[in-house]
TIMI-852582 format. One line per 2 residues: for each residue x, y, z of N, C-alpha, C. Coordinates in nm, 3 decimals, decimal comma. Layout:
% TIMI-852582
X/Y/Z/X/Y/Z/X/Y/Z; ...
% end
This chain:
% TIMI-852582
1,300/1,267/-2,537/1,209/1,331/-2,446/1,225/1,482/-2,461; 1,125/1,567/-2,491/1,113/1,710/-2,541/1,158/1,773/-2,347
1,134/1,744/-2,251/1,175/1,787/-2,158/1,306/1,793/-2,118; 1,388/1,857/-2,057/1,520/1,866/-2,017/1,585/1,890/-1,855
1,445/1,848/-1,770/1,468/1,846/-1,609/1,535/1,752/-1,596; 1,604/1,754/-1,450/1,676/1,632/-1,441/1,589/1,532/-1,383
1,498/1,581/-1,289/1,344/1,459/-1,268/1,376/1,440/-1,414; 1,297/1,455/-1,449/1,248/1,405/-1,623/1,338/1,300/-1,675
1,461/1,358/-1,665/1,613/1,234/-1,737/1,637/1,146/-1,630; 1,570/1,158/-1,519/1,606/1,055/-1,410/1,436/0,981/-1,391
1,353/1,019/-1,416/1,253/0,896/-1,492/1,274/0,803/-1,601; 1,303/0,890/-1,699/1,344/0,808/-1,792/1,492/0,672/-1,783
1,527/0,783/-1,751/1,680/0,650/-1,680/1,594/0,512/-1,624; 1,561/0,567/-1,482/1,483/0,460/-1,426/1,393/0,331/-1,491
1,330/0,398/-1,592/1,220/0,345/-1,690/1,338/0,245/-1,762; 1,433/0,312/-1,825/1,543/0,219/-1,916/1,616/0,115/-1,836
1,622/0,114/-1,712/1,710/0,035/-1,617/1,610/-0,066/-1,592; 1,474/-0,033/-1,571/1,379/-0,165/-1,573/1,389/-0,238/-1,689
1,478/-0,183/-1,784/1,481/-0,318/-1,900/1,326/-0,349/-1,921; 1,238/-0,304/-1,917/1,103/-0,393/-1,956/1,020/-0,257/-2,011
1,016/-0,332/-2,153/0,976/-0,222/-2,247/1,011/-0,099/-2,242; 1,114/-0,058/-2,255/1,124/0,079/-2,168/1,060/0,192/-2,299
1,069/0,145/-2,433/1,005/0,300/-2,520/0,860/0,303/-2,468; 0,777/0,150/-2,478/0,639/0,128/-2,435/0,633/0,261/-2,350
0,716/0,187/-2,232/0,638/0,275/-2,071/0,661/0,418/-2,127; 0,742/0,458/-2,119/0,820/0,610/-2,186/0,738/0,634/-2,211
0,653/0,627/-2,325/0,590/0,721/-2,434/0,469/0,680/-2,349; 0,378/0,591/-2,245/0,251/0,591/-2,220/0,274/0,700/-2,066
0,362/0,698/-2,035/0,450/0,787/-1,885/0,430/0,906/-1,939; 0,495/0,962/-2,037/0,542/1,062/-2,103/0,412/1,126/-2,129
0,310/1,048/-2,217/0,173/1,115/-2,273/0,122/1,162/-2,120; 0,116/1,100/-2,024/-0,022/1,067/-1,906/0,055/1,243/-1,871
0,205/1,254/-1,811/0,233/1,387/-1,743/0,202/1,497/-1,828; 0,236/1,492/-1,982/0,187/1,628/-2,043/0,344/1,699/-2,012
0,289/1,808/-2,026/0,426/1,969/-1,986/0,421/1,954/-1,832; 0,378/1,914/-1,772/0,371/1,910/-1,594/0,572/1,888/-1,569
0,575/1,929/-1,484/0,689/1,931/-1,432/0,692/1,783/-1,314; 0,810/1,723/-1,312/0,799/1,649/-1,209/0,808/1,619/-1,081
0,747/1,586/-1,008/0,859/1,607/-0,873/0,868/1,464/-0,782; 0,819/1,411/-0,816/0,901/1,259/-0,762/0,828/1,139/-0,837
0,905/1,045/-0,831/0,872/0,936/-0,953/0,913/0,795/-0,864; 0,835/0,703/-0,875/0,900/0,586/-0,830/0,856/0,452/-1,001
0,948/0,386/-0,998/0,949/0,230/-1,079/0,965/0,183/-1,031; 0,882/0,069/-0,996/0,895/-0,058/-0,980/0,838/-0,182/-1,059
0,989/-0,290/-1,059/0,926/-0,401/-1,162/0,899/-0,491/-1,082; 0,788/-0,588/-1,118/0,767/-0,676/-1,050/0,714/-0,850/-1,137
0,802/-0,921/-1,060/0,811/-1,079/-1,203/0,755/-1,150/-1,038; 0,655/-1,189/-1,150/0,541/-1,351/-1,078/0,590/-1,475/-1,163
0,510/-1,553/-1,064/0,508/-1,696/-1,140/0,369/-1,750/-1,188; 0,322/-1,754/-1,274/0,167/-1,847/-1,252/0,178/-1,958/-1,399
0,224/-2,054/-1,291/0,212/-2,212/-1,311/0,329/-2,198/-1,385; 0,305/-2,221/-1,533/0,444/-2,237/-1,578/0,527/-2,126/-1,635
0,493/-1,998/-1,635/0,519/-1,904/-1,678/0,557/-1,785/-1,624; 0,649/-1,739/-1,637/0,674/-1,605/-1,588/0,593/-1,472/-1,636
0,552/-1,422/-1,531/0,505/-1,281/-1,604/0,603/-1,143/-1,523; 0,615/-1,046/-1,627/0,653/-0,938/-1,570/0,541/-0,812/-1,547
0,580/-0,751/-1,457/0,485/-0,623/-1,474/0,597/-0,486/-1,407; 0,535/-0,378/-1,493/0,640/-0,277/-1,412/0,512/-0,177/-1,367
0,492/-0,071/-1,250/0,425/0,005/-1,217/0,525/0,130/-1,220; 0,449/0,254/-1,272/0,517/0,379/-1,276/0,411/0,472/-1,201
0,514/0,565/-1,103/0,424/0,602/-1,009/0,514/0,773/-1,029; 0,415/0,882/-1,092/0,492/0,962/-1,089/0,432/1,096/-1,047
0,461/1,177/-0,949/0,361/1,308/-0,860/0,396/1,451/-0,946; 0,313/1,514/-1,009/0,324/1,627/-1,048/0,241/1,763/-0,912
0,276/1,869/-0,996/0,196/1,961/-0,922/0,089/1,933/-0,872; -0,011/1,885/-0,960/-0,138/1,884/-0,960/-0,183/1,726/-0,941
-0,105/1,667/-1,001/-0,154/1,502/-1,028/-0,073/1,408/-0,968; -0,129/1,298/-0,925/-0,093/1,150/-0,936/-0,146/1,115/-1,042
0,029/0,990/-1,095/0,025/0,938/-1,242/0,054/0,833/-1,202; -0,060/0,730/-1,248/-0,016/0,553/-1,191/-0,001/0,478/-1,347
0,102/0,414/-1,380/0,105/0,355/-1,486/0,130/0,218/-1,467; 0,052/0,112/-1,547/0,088/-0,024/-1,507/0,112/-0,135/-1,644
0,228/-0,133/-1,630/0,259/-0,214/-1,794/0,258/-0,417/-1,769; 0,176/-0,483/-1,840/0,164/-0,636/-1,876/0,203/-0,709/-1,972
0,283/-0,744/-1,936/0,291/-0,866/-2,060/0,219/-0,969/-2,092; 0,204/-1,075/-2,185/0,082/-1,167/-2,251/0,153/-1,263/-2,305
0,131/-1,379/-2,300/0,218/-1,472/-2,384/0,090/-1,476/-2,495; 0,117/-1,522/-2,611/0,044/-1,575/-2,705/-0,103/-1,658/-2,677
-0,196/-1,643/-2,754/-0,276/-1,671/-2,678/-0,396/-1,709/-2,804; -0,508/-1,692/-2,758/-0,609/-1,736/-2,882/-0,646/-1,612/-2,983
-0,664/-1,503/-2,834/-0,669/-1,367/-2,931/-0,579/-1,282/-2,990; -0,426/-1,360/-2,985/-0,315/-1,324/-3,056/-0,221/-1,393/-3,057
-0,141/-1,452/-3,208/-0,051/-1,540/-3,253/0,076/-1,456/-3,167; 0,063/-1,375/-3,110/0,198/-1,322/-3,068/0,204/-1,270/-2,944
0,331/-1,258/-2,872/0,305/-1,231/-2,709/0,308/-1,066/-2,761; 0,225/-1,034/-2,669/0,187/-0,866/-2,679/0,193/-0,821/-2,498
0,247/-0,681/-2,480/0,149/-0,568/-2,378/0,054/-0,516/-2,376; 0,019/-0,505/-2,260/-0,081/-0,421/-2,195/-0,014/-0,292/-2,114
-0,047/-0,144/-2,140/0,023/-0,038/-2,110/-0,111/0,048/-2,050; -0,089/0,073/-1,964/-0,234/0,168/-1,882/-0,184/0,261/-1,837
-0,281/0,379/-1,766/-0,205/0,546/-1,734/-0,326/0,553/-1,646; -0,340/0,580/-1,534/-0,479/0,634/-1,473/-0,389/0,782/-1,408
-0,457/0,921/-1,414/-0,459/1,015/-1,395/-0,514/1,107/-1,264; -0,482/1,126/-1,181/-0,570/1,140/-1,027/-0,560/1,249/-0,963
-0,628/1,405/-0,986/-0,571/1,507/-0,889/-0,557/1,501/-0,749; -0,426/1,577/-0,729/-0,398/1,531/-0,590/-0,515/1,581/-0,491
-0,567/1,625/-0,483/-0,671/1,664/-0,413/-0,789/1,499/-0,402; -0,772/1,438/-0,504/-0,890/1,355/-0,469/-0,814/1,216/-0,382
-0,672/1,232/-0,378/-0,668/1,127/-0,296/-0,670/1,142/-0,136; -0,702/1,024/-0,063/-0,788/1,040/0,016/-0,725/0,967/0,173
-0,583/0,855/0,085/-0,561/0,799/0,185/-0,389/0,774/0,137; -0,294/0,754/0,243/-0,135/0,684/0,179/-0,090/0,716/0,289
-0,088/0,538/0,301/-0,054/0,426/0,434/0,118/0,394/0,387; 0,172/0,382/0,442/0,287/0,333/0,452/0,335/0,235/0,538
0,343/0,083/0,537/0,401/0,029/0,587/0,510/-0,066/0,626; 0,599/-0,007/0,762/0,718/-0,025/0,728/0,758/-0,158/0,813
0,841/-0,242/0,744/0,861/-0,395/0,850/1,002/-0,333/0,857; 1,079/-0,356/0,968/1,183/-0,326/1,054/1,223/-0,462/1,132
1,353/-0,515/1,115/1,405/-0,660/1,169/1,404/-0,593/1,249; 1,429/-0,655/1,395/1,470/-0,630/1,540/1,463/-0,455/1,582
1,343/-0,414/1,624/1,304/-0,338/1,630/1,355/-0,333/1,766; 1,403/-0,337/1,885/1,441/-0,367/1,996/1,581/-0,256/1,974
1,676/-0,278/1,851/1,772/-0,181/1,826/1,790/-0,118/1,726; 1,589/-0,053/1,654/1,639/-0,014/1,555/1,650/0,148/1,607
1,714/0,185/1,493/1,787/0,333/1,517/1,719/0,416/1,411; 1,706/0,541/1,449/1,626/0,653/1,357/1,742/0,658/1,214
1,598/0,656/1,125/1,712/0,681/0,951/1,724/0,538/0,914; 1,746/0,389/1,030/1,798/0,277/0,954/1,654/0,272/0,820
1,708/0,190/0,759/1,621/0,133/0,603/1,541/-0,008/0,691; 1,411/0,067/0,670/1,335/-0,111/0,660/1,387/-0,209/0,587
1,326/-0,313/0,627/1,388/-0,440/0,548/1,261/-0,449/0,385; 1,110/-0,387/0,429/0,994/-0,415/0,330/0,938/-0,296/0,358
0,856/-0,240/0,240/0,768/-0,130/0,263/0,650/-0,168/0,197; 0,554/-0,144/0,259/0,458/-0,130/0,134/0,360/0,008/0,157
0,327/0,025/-0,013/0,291/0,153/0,011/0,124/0,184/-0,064; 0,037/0,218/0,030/-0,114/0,189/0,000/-0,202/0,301/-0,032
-0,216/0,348/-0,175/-0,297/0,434/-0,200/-0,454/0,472/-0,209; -0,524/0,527/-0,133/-0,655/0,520/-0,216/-0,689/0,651/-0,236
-0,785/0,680/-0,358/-0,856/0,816/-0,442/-1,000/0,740/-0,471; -1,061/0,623/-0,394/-1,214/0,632/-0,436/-1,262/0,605/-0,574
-1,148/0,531/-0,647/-1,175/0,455/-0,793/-1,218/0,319/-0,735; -1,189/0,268/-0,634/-1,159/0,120/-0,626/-1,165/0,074/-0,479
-1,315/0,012/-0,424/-1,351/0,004/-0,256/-1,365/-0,154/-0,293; -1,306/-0,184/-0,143/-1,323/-0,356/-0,084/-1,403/-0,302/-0,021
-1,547/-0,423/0,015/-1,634/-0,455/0,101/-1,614/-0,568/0,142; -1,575/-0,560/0,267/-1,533/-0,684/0,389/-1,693/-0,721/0,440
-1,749/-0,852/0,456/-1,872/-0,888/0,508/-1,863/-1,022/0,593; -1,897/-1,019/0,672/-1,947/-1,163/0,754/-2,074/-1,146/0,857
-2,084/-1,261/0,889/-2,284/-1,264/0,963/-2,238/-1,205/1,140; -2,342/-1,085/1,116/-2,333/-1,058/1,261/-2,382/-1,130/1,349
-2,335/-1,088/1,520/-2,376/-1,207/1,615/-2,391/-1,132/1,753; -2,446/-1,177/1,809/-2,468/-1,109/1,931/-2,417/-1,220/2,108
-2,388/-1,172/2,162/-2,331/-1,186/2,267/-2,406/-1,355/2,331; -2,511/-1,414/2,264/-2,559/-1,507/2,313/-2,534/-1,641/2,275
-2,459/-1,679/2,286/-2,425/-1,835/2,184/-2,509/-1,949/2,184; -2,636/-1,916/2,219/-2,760/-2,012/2,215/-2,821/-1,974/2,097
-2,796/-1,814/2,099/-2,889/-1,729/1,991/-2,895/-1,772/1,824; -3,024/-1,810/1,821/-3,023/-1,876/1,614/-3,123/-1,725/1,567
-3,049/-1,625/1,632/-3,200/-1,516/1,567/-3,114/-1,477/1,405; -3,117/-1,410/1,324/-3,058/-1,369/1,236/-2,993/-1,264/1,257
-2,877/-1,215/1,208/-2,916/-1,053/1,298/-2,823/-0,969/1,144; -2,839/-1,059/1,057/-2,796/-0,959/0,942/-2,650/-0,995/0,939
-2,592/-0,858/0,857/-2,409/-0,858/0,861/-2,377/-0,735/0,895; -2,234/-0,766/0,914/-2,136/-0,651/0,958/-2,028/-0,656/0,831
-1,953/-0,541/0,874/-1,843/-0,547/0,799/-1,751/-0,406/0,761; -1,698/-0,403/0,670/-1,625/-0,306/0,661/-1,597/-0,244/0,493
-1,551/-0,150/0,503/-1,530/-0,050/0,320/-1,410/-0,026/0,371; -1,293/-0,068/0,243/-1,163/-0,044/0,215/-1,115/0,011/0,105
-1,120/0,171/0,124/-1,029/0,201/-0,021/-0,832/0,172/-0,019; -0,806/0,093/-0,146/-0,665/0,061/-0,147/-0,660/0,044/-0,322
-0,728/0,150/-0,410/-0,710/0,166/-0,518/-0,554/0,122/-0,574; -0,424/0,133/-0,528/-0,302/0,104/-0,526/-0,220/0,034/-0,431
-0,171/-0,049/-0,444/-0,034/-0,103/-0,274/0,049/-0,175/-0,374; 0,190/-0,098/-0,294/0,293/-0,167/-0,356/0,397/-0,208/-0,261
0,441/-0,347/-0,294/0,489/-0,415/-0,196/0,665/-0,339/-0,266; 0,772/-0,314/-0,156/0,940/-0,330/-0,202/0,992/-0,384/-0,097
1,128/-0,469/-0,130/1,189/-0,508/-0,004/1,335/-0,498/-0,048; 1,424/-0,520/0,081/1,534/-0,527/0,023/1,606/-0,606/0,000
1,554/-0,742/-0,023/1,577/-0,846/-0,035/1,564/-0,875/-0,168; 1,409/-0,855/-0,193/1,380/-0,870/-0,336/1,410/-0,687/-0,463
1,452/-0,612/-0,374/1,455/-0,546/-0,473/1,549/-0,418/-0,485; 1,623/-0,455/-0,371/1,760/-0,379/-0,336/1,740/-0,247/-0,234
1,824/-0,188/-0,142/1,801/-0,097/-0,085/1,788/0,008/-0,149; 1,822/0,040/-0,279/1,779/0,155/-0,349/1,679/0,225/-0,308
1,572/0,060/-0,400/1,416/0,056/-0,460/1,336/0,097/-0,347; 1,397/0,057/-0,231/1,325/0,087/-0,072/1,333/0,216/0,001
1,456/0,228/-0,074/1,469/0,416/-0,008/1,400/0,519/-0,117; 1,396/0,438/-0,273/1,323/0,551/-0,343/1,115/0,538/-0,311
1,127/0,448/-0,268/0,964/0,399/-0,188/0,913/0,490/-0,119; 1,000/0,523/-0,024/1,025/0,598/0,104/1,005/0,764/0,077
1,102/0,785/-0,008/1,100/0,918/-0,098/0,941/0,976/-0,117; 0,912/0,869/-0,253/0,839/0,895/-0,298/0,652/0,901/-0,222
0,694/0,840/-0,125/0,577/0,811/-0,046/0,568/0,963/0,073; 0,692/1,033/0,104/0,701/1,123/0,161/0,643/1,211/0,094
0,677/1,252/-0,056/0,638/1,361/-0,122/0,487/1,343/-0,160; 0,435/1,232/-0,196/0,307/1,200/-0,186/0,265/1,263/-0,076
0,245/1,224/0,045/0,181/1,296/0,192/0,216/1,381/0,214; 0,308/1,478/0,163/0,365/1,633/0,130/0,263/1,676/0,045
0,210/1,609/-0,029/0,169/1,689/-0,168/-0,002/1,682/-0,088; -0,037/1,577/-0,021/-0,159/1,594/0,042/-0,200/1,652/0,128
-0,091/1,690/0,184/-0,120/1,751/0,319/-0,167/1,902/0,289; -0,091/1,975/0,145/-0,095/2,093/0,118/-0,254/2,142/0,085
-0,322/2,188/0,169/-0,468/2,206/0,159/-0,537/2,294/0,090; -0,431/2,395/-0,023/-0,431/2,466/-0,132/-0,463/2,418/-0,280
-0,444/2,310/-0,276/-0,472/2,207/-0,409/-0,601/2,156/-0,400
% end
């Protein structure tokens, strides 16, 4: 890595400790920031099941001056359109200025005695920048339950371009406090109304 910050050697660390592809992610991480300097980075890996197979995926989430850097790496088992299991490596690029929304939510066991500073037990953390809207729909109705008039739909628009689930169950108290981090400096970096 031509950089020599310690962000920088502590992405990369991170990236190598996910064990999953780590030159892949590196070099598609590495291209997306450019000379940008870093200032907070989160990895997270994440292994599914579907049916008989394991899949892995890792997401790289890394905040420059100027940018949000979302990276999302796939694996493939073998398949028709290739004798060989291959990745999938993606980079989407986002000035901080265009994002628009980052929800944080925190589950807390026994909230009755929790104490300021303790670690949630789960976080999840919900981005949107207006690449990527849910439209929620169902049939509107009006107050008459005799009523067969039509009356159209209702519903709702959800930007959640990104959400990432951590817990500390599944992914150690680290992964949950660097969640936390990184989700702070995110809404730091938005709040600044100069960008």
């Amino acid at each position: 890595m031509a950089k020599t910050s310690t962000t920088t050697q502590g992405l990369r660390a991170a990236i190598e400790r996910s064990g999953y592809y780590p030159a892949l992610v590196a070099e598609a991480v590495e291209a997306a920031v450019g000379g940008e300097p870093i200032r907070s980075y989160l990895v997270h890996q994440e292994t599914t099941f579907d049916q008989n197979e394991v899949r892995r995926h890792v997401t790289v989430l890394v905040l420059t001056d100027n940018r949000f850097i979302v990276s999302h790496t796939d694996e493939q088992a073998a398949d028709s359109t290739s004798p060989t299991p291959y990745a999938t490596t993606s980079t989407e690029s986002v000035k901080i200025g265009r994002i628009s929304s980052v929800v944080v939510s925190r589950v807390v066991a026994n909230p009755e005695s929790y104490k300021p500073g303790a670690l949630p037990r789960e976080v999840v953390l919900t981005i949107g920048w207006g690449a990527v809207s849910r439209i929620d729909l169902e049939p509107a109705a009006c107050g008459d339950p005799n009523c067969e008039a039509d009356h159209g739909y209702t519903g709702s628009s959800t930007a959640d371009d990104l959400s990432l689930r951590v817990s500390e169950a599944g992914d150690g108290p680290e992964t949950v406090r660097e969640a936390l981090a990184f989700a702070q400096s995110l809404s730091e970096a938005t709040a600044d109304t100069t960008r």
